[in-house]
N, C-alpha and C positions, 0 to 999 in steps of 0.2 A: 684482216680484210673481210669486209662484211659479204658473208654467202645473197647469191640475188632468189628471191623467192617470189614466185608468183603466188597469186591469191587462192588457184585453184590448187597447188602446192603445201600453202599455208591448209585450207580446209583440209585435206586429204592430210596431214602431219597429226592436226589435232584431231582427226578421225570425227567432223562435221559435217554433216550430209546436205548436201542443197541440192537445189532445182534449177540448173540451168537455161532462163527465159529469155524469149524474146523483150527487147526493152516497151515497142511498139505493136499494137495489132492490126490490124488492119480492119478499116471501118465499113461497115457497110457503105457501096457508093451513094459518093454524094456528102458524106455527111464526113466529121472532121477535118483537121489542118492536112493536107495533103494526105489524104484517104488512112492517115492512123492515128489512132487512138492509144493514149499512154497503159502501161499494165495494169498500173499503181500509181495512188498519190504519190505524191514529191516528198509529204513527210513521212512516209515510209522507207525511201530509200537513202541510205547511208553513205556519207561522202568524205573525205576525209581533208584536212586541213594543217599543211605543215604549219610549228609555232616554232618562236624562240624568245629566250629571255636571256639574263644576265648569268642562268642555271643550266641553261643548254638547250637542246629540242627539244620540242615534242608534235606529238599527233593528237587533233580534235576530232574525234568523229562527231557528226551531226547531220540530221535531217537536211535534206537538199532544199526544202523549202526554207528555213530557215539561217539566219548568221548568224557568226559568232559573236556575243557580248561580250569584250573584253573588261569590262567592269565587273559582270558576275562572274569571271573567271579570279580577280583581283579578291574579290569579296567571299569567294570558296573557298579559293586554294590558296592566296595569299603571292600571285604570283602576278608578274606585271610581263605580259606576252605581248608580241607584236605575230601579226599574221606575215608569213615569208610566201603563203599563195598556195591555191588549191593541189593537193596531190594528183598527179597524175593516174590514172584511172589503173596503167601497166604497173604504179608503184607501189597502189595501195599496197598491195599483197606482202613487199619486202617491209615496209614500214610496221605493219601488224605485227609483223615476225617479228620485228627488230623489240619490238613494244614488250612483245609478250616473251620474249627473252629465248624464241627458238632460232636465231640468228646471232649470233657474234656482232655489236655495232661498237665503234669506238664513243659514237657522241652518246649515249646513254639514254635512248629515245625515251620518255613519258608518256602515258595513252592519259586521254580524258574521251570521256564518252559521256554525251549528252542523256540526261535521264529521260527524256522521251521515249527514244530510243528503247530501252530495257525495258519499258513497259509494254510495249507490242507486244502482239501474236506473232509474227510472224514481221522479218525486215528484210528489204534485198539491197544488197551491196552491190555498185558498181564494180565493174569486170572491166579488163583491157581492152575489149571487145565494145564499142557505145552501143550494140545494136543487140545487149544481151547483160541481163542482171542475175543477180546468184540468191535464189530467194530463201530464206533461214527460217526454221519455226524460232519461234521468240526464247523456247529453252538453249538452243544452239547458239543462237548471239548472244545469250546471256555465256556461255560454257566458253565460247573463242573470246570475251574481252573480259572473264576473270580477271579479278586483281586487278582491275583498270581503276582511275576515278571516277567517278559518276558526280552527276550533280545538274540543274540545271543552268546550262551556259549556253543558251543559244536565244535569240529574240527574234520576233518578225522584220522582216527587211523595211530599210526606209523606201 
């Protein structure tokens, strides 16, 4: 039976240091969508995408601004995924585990991680919390999705 681990769990495991932020700031009055203002671009922050195939699960992380191509996923890796719908924000955290192999999982979860991503400075991870992101220097996201796949698999939305 798969251990349930939070994200803030998972970081503190692999001994990852982040910055726990506000998602929105507050705008001066007057100005922005209901007086806030975002922290961060969209393609900064990291979202995660339950997959499956004919091989099992897996997990896509990728920029929230961005979708998944499942064509260039086909043409990387050699795999034919269908998307089963965005990870829940609470579950990110067990699914990384599961990924990165510090959790017990029976389905055998796969990580793919969009190469955008790894090229940052610095990425923030959605949290259980919407109103609060967990921000990584670029070495630390690189250090928690070790061993992952990389590649780019992600396109602009229609």
């Amino acid at each position: 039976m798969a251990t349930s681990m939070g994200l803030d769990d998972l970081l503190h495991a692999q001994d990852v240091h982040c910055a726990l932020l506000p998602t929105y700031l507050r705008a001066p009055h007057g100005q922005g969508a209901r007086g806030r203002i975002p922290i961060t671009g969209a393609h900064r922050i990291a979202t995660g995408l339950l997959l499956a195939d004919r091989l099992g699960s897996a997990l896509a992380v990728i920029p929230k601004d961005r979708a998944l191509d499942l064509g260039a996923m086909q043409q990387e890796f050699g795999r034919q995924f269908h998307v089963l719908g965005r990870i829940d924000a609470s579950r990110v955290g067990s699914g990384l585990a599961a990924a990165a192999g510090s959790t017990p999982t029976p389905a055998g979860i796969e990580l793919f991680v969009d190469q955008s991503l790894v090229l940052l400075s610095y990425v923030y991870l959605e949290t259980a919390d919407p109103n609060r992101l967990a921000r990584l220097d670029g070495d630390s996201f690189r250090s928690l999705f070790y061993g992952a796949w990389c590649g780019r698999i992600t396109r602009k939305p229609d």
